[in-house]
Residue frames as a rotation matrix with the C-alpha (Angstrom) as fourth column:
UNK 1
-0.205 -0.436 0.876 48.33
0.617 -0.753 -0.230 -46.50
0.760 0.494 0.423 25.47
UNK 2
-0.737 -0.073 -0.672 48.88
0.631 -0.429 -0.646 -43.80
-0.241 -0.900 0.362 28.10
UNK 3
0.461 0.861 -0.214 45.79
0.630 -0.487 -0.604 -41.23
-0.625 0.143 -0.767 28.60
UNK 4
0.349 -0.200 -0.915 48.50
-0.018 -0.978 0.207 -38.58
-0.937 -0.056 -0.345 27.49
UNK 5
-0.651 -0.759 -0.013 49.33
-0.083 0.055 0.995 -39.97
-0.755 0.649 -0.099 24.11
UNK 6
-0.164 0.865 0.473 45.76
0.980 0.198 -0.023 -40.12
-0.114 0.460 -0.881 23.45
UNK 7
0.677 0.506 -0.534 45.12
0.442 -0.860 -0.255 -36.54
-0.589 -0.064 -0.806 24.19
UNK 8
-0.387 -0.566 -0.728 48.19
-0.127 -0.749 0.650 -35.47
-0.913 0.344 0.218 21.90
UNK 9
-0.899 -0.181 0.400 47.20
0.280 0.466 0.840 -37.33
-0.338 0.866 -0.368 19.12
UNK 10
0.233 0.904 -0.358 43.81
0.922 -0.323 -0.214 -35.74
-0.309 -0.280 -0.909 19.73
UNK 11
0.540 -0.149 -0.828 45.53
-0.327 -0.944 -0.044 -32.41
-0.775 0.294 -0.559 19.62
UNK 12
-0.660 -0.669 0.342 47.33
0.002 0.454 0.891 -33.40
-0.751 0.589 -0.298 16.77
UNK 13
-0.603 0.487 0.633 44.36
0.798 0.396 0.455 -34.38
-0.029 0.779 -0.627 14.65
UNK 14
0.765 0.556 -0.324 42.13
0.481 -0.829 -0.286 -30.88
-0.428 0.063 -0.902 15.88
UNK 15
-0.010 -0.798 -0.602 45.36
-0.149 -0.594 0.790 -29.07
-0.989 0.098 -0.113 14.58
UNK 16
-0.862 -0.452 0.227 45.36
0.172 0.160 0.972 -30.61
-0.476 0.877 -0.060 10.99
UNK 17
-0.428 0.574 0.698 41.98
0.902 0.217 0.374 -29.96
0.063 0.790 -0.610 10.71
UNK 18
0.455 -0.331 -0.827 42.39
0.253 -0.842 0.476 -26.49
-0.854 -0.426 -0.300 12.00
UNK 19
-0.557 -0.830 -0.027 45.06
0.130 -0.119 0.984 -26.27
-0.820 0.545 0.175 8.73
UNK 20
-0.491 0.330 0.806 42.69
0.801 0.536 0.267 -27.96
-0.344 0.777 -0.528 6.32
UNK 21
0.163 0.986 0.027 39.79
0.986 -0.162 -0.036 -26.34
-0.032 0.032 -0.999 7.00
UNK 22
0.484 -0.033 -0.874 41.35
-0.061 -0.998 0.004 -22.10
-0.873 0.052 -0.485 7.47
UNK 23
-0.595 -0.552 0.584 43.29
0.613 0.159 0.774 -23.41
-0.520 0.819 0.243 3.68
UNK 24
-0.202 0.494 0.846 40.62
0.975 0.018 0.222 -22.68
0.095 0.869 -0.485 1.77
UNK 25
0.824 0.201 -0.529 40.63
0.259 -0.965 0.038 -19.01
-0.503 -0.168 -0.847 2.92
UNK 26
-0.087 -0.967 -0.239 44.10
0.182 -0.251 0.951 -19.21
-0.980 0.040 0.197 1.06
UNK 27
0.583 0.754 0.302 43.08
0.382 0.074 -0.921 -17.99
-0.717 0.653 -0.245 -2.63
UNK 28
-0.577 -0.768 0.277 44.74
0.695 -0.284 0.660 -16.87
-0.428 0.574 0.698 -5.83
UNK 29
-0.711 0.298 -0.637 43.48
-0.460 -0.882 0.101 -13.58
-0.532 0.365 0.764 -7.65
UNK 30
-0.420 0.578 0.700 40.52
0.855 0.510 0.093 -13.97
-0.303 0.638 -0.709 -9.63
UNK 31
-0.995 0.083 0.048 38.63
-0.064 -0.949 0.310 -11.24
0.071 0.306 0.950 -11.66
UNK 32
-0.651 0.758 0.047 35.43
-0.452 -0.337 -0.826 -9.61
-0.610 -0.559 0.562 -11.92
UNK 33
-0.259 0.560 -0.787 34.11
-0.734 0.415 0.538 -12.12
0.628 0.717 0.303 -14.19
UNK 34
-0.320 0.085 -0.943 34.62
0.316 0.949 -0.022 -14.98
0.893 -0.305 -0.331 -11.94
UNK 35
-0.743 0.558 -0.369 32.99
0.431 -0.024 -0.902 -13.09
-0.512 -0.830 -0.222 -9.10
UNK 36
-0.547 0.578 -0.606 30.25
-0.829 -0.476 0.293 -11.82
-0.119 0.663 0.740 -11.31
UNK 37
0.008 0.502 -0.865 29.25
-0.310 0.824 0.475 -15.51
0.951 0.264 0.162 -12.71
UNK 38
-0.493 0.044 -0.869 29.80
0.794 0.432 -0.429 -16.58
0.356 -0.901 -0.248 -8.31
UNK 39
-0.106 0.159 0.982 27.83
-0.326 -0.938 0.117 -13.66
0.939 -0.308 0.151 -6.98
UNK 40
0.639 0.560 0.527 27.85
-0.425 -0.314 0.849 -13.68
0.641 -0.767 0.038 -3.44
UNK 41
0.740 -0.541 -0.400 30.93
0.664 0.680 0.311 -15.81
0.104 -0.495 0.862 -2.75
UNK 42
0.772 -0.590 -0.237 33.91
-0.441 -0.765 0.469 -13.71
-0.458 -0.258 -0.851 -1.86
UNK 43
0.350 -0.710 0.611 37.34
0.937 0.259 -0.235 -13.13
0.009 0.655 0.756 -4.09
UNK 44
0.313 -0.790 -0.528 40.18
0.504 -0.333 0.797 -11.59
-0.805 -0.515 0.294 -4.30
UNK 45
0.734 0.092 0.673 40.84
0.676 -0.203 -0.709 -8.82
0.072 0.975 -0.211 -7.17
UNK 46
-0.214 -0.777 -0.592 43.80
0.576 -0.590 0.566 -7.54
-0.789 -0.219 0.574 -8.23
UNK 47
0.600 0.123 0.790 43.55
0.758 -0.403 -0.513 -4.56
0.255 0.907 -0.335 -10.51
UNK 48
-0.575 -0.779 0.251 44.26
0.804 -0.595 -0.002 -0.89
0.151 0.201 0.968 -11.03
UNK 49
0.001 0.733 -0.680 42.35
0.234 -0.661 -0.713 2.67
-0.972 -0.159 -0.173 -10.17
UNK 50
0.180 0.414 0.892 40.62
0.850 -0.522 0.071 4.27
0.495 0.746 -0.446 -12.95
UNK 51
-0.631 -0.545 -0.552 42.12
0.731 -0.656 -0.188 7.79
-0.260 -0.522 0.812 -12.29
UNK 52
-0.805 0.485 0.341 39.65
-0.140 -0.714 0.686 9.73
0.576 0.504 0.643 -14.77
UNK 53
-0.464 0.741 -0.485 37.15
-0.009 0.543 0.839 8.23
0.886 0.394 -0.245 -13.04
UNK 54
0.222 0.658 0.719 34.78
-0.675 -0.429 0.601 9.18
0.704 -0.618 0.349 -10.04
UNK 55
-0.820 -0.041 -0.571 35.96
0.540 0.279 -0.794 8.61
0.192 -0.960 -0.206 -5.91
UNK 56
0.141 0.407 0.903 33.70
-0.590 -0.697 0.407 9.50
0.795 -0.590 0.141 -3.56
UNK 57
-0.104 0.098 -0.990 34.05
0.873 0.485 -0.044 9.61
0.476 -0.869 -0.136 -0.29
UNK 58
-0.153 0.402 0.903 32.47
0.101 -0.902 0.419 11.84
0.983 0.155 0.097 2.49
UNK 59
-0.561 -0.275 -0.781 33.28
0.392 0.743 -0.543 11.17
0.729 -0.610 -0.309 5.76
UNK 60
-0.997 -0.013 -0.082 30.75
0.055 -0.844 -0.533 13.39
-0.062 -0.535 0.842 7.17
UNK 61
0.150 0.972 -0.182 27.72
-0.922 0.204 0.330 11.48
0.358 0.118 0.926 5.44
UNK 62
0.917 -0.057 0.395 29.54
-0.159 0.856 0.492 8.26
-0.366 -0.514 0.775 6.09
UNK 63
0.301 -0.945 0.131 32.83
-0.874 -0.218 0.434 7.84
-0.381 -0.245 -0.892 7.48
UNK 64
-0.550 -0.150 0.821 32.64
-0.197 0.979 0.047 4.20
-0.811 -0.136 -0.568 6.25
UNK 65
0.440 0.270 0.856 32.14
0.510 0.710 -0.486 4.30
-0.739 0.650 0.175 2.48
UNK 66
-0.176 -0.555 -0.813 34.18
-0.580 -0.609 0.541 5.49
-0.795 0.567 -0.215 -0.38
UNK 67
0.535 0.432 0.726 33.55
0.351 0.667 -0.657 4.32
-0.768 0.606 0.205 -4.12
UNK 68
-0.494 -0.731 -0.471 36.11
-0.723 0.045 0.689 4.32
-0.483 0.681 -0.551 -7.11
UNK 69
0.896 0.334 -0.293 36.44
-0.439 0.564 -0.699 2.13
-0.068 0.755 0.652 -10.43
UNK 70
0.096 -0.852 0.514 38.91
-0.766 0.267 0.585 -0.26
-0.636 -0.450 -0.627 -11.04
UNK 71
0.356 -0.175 -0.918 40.26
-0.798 0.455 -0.396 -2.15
0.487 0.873 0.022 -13.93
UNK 72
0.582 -0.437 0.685 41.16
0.046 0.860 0.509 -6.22
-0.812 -0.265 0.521 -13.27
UNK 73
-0.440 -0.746 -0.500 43.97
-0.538 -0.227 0.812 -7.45
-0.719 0.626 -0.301 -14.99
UNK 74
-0.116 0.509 0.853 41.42
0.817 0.537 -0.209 -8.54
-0.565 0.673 -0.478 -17.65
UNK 75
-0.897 -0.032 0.441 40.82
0.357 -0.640 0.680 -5.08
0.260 0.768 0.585 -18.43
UNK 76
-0.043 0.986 0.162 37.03
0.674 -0.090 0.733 -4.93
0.737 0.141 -0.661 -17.17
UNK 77
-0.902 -0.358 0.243 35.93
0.075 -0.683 -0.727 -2.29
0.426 -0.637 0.643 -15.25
UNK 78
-0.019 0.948 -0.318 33.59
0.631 0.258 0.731 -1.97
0.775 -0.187 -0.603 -12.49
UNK 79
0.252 0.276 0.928 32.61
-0.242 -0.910 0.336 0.05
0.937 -0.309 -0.162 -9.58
UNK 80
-0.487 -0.275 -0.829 33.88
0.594 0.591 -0.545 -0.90
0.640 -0.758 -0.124 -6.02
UNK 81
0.526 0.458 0.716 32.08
-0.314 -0.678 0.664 0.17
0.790 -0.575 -0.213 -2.69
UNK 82
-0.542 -0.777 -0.319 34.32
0.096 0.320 -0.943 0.20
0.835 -0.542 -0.099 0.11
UNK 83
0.719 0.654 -0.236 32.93
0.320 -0.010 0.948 -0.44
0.618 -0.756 -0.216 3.66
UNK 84
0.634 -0.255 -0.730 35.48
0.772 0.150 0.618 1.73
-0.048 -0.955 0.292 5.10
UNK 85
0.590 -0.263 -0.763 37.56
-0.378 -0.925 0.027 5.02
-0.714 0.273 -0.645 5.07
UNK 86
0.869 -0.431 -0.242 39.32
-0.433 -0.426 -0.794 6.61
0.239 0.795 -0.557 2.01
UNK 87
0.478 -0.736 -0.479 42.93
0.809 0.157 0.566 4.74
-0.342 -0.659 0.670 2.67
UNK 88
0.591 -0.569 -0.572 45.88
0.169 -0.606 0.777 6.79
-0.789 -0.556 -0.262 2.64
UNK 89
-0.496 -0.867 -0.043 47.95
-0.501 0.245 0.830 7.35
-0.709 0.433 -0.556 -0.38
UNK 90
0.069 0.652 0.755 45.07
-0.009 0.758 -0.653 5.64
-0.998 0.038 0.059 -2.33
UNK 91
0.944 0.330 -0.003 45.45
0.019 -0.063 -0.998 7.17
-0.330 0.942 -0.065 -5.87
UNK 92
0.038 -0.921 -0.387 49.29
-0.988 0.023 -0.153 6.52
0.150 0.389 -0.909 -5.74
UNK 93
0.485 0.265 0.833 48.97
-0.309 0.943 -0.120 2.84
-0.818 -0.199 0.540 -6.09
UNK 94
-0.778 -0.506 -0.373 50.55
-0.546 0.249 0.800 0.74
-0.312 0.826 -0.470 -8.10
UNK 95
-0.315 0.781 -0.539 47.77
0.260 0.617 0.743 -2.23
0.913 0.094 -0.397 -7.42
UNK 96
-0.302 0.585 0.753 44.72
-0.949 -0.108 -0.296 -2.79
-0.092 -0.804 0.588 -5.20
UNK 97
-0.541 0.721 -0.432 43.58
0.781 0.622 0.061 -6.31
0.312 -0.304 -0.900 -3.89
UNK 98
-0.432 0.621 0.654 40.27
-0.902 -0.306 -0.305 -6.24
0.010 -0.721 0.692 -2.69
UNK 99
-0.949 -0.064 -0.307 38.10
-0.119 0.979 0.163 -8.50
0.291 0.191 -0.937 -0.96
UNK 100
-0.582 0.800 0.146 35.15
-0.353 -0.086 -0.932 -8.89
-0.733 -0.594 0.332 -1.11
UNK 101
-0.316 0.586 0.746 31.92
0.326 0.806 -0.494 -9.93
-0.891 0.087 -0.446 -2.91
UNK 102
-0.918 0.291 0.270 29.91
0.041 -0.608 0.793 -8.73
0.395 0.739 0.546 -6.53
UNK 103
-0.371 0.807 -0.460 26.82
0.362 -0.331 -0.872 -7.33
-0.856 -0.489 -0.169 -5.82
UNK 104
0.862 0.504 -0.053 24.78
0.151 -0.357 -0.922 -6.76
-0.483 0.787 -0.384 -9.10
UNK 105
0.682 -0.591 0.431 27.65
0.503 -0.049 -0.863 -4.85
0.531 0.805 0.264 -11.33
UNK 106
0.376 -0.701 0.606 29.35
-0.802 -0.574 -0.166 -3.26
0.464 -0.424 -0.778 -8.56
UNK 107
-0.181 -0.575 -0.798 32.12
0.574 0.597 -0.561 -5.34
0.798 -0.560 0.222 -6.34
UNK 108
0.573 0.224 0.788 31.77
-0.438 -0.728 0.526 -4.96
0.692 -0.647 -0.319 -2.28
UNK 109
0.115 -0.885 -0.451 35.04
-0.091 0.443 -0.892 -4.75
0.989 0.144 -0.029 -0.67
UNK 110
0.890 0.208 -0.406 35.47
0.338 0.297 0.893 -5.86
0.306 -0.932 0.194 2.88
UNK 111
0.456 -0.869 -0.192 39.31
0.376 -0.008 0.927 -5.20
-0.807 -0.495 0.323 2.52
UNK 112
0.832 -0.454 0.318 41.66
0.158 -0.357 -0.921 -3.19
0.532 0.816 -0.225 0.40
UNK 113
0.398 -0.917 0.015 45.67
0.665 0.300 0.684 -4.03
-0.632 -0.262 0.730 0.28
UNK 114
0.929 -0.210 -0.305 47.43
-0.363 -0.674 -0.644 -1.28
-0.070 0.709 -0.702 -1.56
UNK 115
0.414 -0.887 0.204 50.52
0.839 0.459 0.292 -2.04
-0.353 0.050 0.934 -3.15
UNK 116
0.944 0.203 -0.259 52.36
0.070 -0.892 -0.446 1.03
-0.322 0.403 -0.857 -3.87
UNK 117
0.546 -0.834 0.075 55.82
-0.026 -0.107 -0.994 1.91
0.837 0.541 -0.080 -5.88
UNK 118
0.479 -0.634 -0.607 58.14
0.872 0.420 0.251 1.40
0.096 -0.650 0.754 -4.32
UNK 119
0.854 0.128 -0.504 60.14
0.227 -0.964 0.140 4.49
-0.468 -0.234 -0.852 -2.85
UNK 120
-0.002 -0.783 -0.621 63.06
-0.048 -0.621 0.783 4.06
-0.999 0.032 -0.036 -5.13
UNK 121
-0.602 0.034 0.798 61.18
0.798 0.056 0.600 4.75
-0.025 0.998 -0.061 -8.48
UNK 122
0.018 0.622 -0.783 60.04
0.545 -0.663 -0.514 7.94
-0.838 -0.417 -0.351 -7.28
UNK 123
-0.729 -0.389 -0.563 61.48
-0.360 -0.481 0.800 9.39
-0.582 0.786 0.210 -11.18
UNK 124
-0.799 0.379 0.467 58.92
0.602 0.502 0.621 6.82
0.000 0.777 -0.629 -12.40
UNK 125
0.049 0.995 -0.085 55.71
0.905 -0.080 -0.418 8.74
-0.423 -0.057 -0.904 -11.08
UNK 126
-0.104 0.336 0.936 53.91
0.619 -0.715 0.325 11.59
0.778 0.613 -0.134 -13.31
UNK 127
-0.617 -0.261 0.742 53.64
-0.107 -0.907 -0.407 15.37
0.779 -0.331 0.532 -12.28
UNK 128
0.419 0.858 0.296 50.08
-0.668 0.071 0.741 14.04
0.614 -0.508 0.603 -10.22
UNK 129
-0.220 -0.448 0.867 52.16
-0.961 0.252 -0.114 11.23
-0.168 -0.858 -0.486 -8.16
UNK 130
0.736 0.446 -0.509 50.71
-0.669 0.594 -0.447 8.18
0.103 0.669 0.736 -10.69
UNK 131
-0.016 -0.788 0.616 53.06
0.269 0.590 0.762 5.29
-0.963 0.178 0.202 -11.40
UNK 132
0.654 0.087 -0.752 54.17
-0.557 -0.617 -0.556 6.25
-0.512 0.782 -0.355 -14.63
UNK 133
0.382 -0.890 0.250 56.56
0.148 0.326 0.934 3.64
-0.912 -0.319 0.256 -15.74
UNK 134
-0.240 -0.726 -0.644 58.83
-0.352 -0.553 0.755 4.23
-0.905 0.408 -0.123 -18.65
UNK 135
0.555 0.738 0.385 58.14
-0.194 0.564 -0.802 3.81
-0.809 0.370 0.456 -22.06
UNK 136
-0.061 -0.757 0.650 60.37
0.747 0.398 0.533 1.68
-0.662 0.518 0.541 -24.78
UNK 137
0.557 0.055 -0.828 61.64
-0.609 -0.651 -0.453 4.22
-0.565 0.757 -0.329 -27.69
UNK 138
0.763 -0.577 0.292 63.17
0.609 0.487 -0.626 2.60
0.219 0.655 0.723 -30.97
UNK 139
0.252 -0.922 -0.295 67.02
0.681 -0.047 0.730 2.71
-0.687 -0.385 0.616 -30.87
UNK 140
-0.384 -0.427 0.818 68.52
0.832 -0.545 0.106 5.66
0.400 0.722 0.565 -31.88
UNK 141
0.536 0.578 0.615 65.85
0.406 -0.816 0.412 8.05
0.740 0.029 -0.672 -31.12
């Protein structure tokens, strides 16, 4: 066999395990139970903001934390500490991934994905800029 068909097949085989091995960074939602009962491993939550509920952020004590609550789509709520500014647009979300670890009862996010309405259901959002989406009335009414 030629030196060069050795060295592809070489690159070849560091490539698939290159694939294998960054897979397992590929994850499906999980909630704050299953990172709760894994503390310290890292997961992906999808949920909602608790609007009634306490933000802070102060970028003037530290530009690089902001805290909110957030419902999974279980329902549970918990407390998130971001390690990074206030995003943009944050309390018009629809959803929020975050990633990142539980820490006692609070989740610490490394990352936060906002998913917001979309811009042609702007009729859907309340007088505050919420998602608001419509609600079924019995026929007739």
């Amino acid at each position: 066999m030629k030196k060069s068909h050795i060295a592809a097949l070489m690159l070849i085989g560091v490539l698939i395990a290159y694939i294998i091995a960054t897979s397992a960074n590929y994850s499906t939602y999980e909630t704050f139970a299953t990172a709760h009962s894994n503390e310290g491993k890292e997961f992906q939550v999808v949920g909602v903001l608790v609007p009634d509920k306490e933000q802070y952020y102060n970028p003037q004590e530290d530009a690089n934390r902001f805290t909110f609550y957030m419902t999974d789509e279980n329902k549970e709520e918990r407390k998130v500490v971001y390690y990074g500014p206030k995003p943009r647009d944050f309390e018009k979300s629809e959803k929020i991934v975050l990633t990142g670890k539980m820490q006692g009862d609070e989740f610490h996010a490394s990352k936060i994905l906002l998913k917001c309405p979309s811009k042609y259901i702007e009729d859907k959002l309340d007088n505050k800029g919420y998602y608001a989406p419509e609600t079924t009335t019995a026929a007739g009414s």
